[in-house]
N, C-alpha and C positions, 0 to 999 in steps of 0.2 A: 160287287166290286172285289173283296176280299176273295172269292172265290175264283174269279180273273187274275188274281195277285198268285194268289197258290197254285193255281193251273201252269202258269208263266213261269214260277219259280223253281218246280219242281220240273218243267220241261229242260232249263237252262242247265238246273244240275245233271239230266241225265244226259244232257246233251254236250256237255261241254265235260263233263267229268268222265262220261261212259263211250265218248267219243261215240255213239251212235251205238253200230254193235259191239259185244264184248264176249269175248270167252270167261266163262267159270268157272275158276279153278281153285277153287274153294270146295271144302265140304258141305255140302246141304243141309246138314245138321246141325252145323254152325247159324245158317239163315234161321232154322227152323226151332233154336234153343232162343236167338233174337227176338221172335216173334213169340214163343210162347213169354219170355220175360216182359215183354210188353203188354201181352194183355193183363199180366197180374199187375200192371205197371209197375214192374219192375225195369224203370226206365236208366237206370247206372248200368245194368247187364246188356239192356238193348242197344246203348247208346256205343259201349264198348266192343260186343259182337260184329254190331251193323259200320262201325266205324273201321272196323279192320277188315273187314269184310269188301267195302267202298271203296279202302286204299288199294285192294288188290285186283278193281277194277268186274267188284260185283255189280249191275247196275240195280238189281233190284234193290239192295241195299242201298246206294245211292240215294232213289228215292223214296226207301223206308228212312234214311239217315237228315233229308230234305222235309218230309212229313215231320221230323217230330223235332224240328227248328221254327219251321211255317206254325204247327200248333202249340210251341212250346210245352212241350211234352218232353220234362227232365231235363230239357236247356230253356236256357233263355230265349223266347220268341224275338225272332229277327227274319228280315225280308230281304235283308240285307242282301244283290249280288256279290259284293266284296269279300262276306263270310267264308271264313278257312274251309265249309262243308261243301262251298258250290267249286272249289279250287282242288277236288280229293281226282 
């Protein structure tokens, strides 16, 4: 069930935030300094990279930004649609 919840929630964000397709116009090194701070869980670096990242209409980011709300990982877990993250 929970994996139904995550599947669902992280579809919505990228769906509704990434409006479906999205051009990238960001640095990739940016994505890719996100995810290394992540695996050291260094989740304040990830959370702030992948966050600006989502507001300029990354989707990957999107749903790296949607994963680590769904696992609470360096936020607070929340399912929540209403969440400022599902609204980027």
């Amino acid at each position: 069930m929970i994996k139904l919840t995550l599947t669902l929630c992280l579809t919505i964000v990228v769906l509704l935030g990434g409006g479906g397709c999205t051009t990238i116009t960001s640095d990739p090194s940016d994505f890719q300094k996100a995810s290394e701070a992540y695996d050291k869980e260094d989740y304040a670096t990830a959370l702030r990279e992948w966050k600006s990242l989502a507001e300029q209409g990354n989707a990957r980011a999107q749903v790296r930004l949607g994963e680590m709300y769904a696992y609470g990982n360096g936020v607070k877990q929340s399912f929540n649609l209403k969440h400022p993250a599902t609204r980027i």
